[in-house]
C-alpha positions as CSV (number, residue, x, y, z in Angstrom):
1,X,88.7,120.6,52.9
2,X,87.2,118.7,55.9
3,X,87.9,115.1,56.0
4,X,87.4,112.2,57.9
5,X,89.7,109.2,57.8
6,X,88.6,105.9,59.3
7,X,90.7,103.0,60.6
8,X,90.9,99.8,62.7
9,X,88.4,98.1,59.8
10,X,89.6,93.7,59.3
11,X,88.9,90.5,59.1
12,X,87.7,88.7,62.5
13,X,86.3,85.5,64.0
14,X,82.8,85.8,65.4
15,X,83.2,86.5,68.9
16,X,85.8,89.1,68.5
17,X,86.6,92.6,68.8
18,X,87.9,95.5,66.2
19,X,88.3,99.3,67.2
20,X,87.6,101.3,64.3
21,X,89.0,104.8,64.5
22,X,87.8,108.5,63.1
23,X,89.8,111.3,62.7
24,X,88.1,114.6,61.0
25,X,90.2,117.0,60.1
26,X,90.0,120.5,58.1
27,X,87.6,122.6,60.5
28,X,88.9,125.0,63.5
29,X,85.9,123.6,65.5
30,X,84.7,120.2,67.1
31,X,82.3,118.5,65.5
32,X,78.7,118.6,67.0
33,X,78.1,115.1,65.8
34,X,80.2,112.1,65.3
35,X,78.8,108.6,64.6
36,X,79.3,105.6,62.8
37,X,76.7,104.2,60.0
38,X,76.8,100.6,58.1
39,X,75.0,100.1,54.9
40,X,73.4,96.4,54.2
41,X,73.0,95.6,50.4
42,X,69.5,96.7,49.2
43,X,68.8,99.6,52.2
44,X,69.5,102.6,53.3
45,X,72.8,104.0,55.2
46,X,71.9,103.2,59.0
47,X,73.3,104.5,62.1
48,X,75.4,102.2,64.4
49,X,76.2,104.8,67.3
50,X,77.3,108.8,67.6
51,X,77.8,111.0,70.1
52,X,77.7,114.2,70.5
53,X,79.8,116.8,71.6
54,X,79.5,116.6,75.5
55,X,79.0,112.8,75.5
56,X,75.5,111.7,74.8
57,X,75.6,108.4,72.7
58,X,73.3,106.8,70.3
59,X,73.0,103.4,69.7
60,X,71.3,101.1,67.3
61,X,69.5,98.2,69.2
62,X,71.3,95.5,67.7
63,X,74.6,96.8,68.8
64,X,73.6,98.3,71.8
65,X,75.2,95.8,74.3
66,X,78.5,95.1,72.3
67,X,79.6,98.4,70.7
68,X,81.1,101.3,72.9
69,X,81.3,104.7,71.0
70,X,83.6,107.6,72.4
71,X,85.4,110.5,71.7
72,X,88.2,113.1,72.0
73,X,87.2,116.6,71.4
74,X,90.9,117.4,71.5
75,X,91.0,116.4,68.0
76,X,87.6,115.4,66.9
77,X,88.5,111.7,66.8
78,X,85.5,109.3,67.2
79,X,86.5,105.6,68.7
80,X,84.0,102.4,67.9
81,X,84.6,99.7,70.2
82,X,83.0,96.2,68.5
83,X,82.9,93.4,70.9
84,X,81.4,90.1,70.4
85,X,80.8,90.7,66.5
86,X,78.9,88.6,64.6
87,X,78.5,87.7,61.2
88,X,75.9,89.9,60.4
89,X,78.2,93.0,61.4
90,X,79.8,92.6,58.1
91,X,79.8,95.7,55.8
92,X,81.1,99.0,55.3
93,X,81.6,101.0,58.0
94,X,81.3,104.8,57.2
95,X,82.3,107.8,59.4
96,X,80.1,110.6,59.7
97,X,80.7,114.5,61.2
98,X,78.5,117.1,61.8
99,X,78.9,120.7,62.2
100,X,76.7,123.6,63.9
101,X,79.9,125.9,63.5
102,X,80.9,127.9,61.3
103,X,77.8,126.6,59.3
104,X,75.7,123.3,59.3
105,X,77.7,120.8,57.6
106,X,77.8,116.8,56.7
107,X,80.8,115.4,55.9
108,X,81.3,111.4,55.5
109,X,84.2,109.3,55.1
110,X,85.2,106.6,52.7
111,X,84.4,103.9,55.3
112,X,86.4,100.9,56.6
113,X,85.5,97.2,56.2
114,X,84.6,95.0,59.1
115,X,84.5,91.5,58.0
116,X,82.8,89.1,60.7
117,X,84.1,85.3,59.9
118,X,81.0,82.7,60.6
Protein backbone atom coordinates (compact mmCIF):
# COMPACT_ATOMS: atom_id res chain seq x y z
CA UNK A 1 0.00 0.00 0.00
CA UNK A 2 2.97 2.49 0.32
CA UNK A 3 3.49 4.77 -2.52
CA UNK A 4 5.43 7.40 -3.71
CA UNK A 5 4.24 10.00 -6.22
CA UNK A 6 6.68 12.26 -7.91
CA UNK A 7 6.16 15.66 -9.57
CA UNK A 8 7.70 18.84 -10.85
CA UNK A 9 9.38 16.52 -13.86
CA UNK A 10 9.40 19.00 -17.75
CA UNK A 11 10.92 20.23 -20.39
CA UNK A 12 13.69 23.06 -19.85
CA UNK A 13 16.43 25.14 -21.41
CA UNK A 14 19.98 24.34 -20.32
CA UNK A 15 20.66 26.69 -17.68
CA UNK A 16 17.50 26.25 -15.85
CA UNK A 17 15.86 25.04 -12.90
CA UNK A 18 12.86 22.26 -12.18
CA UNK A 19 11.75 21.20 -8.48
CA UNK A 20 10.76 17.78 -8.59
CA UNK A 21 8.62 16.74 -5.73
CA UNK A 22 8.07 13.26 -3.56
CA UNK A 23 5.29 12.42 -1.54
CA UNK A 24 5.16 8.66 0.10
CA UNK A 25 2.35 7.78 1.46
CA UNK A 26 0.78 4.43 2.98
CA UNK A 27 3.09 3.92 6.15
CA UNK A 28 2.32 5.40 9.88
CA UNK A 29 6.16 6.18 9.96
CA UNK A 30 8.77 8.53 8.25
CA UNK A 31 10.80 7.20 6.04
CA UNK A 32 14.51 6.58 7.07
CA UNK A 33 15.64 7.20 3.57
CA UNK A 34 14.46 9.40 0.80
CA UNK A 35 16.48 10.04 -2.41
CA UNK A 36 16.30 10.54 -5.90
CA UNK A 37 18.02 8.06 -8.56
CA UNK A 38 18.26 8.57 -12.64
CA UNK A 39 18.87 5.73 -14.87
CA UNK A 40 21.08 6.45 -18.24
CA UNK A 41 20.36 3.94 -21.18
CA UNK A 42 22.66 0.92 -20.88
CA UNK A 43 23.49 1.22 -16.78
CA UNK A 44 22.42 0.74 -13.70
CA UNK A 45 19.75 2.90 -11.60
CA UNK A 46 22.15 5.62 -9.86
CA UNK A 47 21.70 7.84 -7.07
CA UNK A 48 21.29 11.61 -7.56
CA UNK A 49 20.90 12.72 -3.80
CA UNK A 50 18.83 11.35 -0.42
CA UNK A 51 18.67 12.23 2.83
CA UNK A 52 18.00 10.83 5.66
CA UNK A 53 15.74 11.26 8.34
CA UNK A 54 17.49 14.07 10.52
CA UNK A 55 19.10 15.77 7.49
CA UNK A 56 22.17 14.22 6.21
CA UNK A 57 22.31 14.53 2.36
CA UNK A 58 24.00 12.50 -0.34
CA UNK A 59 25.02 13.73 -3.40
CA UNK A 60 26.29 12.42 -6.62
CA UNK A 61 29.46 14.45 -7.77
CA UNK A 62 28.13 15.54 -10.86
CA UNK A 63 25.25 17.26 -9.24
CA UNK A 64 26.75 18.18 -6.22
CA UNK A 65 27.03 22.01 -6.78
CA UNK A 66 23.57 22.43 -8.60
CA UNK A 67 20.98 20.12 -6.96
CA UNK A 68 19.61 20.81 -3.33
CA UNK A 69 17.72 17.85 -1.78
CA UNK A 70 15.37 18.41 1.33
CA UNK A 71 12.68 17.21 3.24
CA UNK A 72 9.50 17.37 5.46
CA UNK A 73 9.17 14.66 7.90
CA UNK A 74 5.68 16.06 8.48
CA UNK A 75 4.63 14.14 5.61
CA UNK A 76 7.53 12.23 4.26
CA UNK A 77 7.86 14.56 1.18
CA UNK A 78 11.31 14.70 -0.38
CA UNK A 79 12.00 18.12 -2.48
CA UNK A 80 14.91 18.04 -5.47
CA UNK A 81 16.06 21.41 -6.30
CA UNK A 82 17.85 21.24 -10.10
CA UNK A 83 19.63 24.35 -10.86
CA UNK A 84 21.74 25.00 -13.84
CA UNK A 85 20.69 21.62 -15.64
CA UNK A 86 22.31 20.53 -18.45
CA UNK A 87 21.67 18.34 -21.12
CA UNK A 88 23.09 15.43 -19.79
CA UNK A 89 20.50 15.58 -16.85
CA UNK A 90 17.99 14.18 -19.11
CA UNK A 91 16.20 10.98 -18.00
CA UNK A 92 13.89 9.47 -15.69
CA UNK A 93 13.93 10.60 -12.45
CA UNK A 94 12.73 7.90 -9.87
CA UNK A 95 11.75 8.40 -6.16
CA UNK A 96 13.01 6.14 -3.76
CA UNK A 97 11.82 5.42 0.27
CA UNK A 98 13.29 3.48 2.82
CA UNK A 99 12.00 2.07 5.83
CA UNK A 100 13.68 0.74 9.26
CA UNK A 101 10.05 0.80 10.84
CA UNK A 102 7.83 -1.39 11.06
CA UNK A 103 10.22 -3.58 8.90
CA UNK A 104 13.04 -2.88 6.33
CA UNK A 105 11.39 -1.85 3.23
CA UNK A 106 12.13 -0.41 -0.49
CA UNK A 107 9.56 1.16 -2.16
CA UNK A 108 10.18 3.29 -5.61
CA UNK A 109 8.04 5.40 -7.67
CA UNK A 110 7.12 5.52 -11.23
CA UNK A 111 9.55 8.43 -11.87
CA UNK A 112 9.12 11.87 -13.54
CA UNK A 113 10.86 13.09 -16.64
CA UNK A 114 13.44 15.92 -16.70
CA UNK A 115 14.16 16.88 -20.17
CA UNK A 116 17.31 19.23 -20.47
CA UNK A 117 16.97 21.21 -23.98
CA UNK A 118 20.73 21.69 -25.65
Amino acid sequence: QVRLVESGGGLVQAGGSLRLSCVASGSAFSCSVMGWYRQPPGKQRELVADATFGGRASYADSVKERFNISRDNTDNTVYLQMNSLKPEDTDNYYCNAKWSLPSHDDFWGQGTQVTVAS
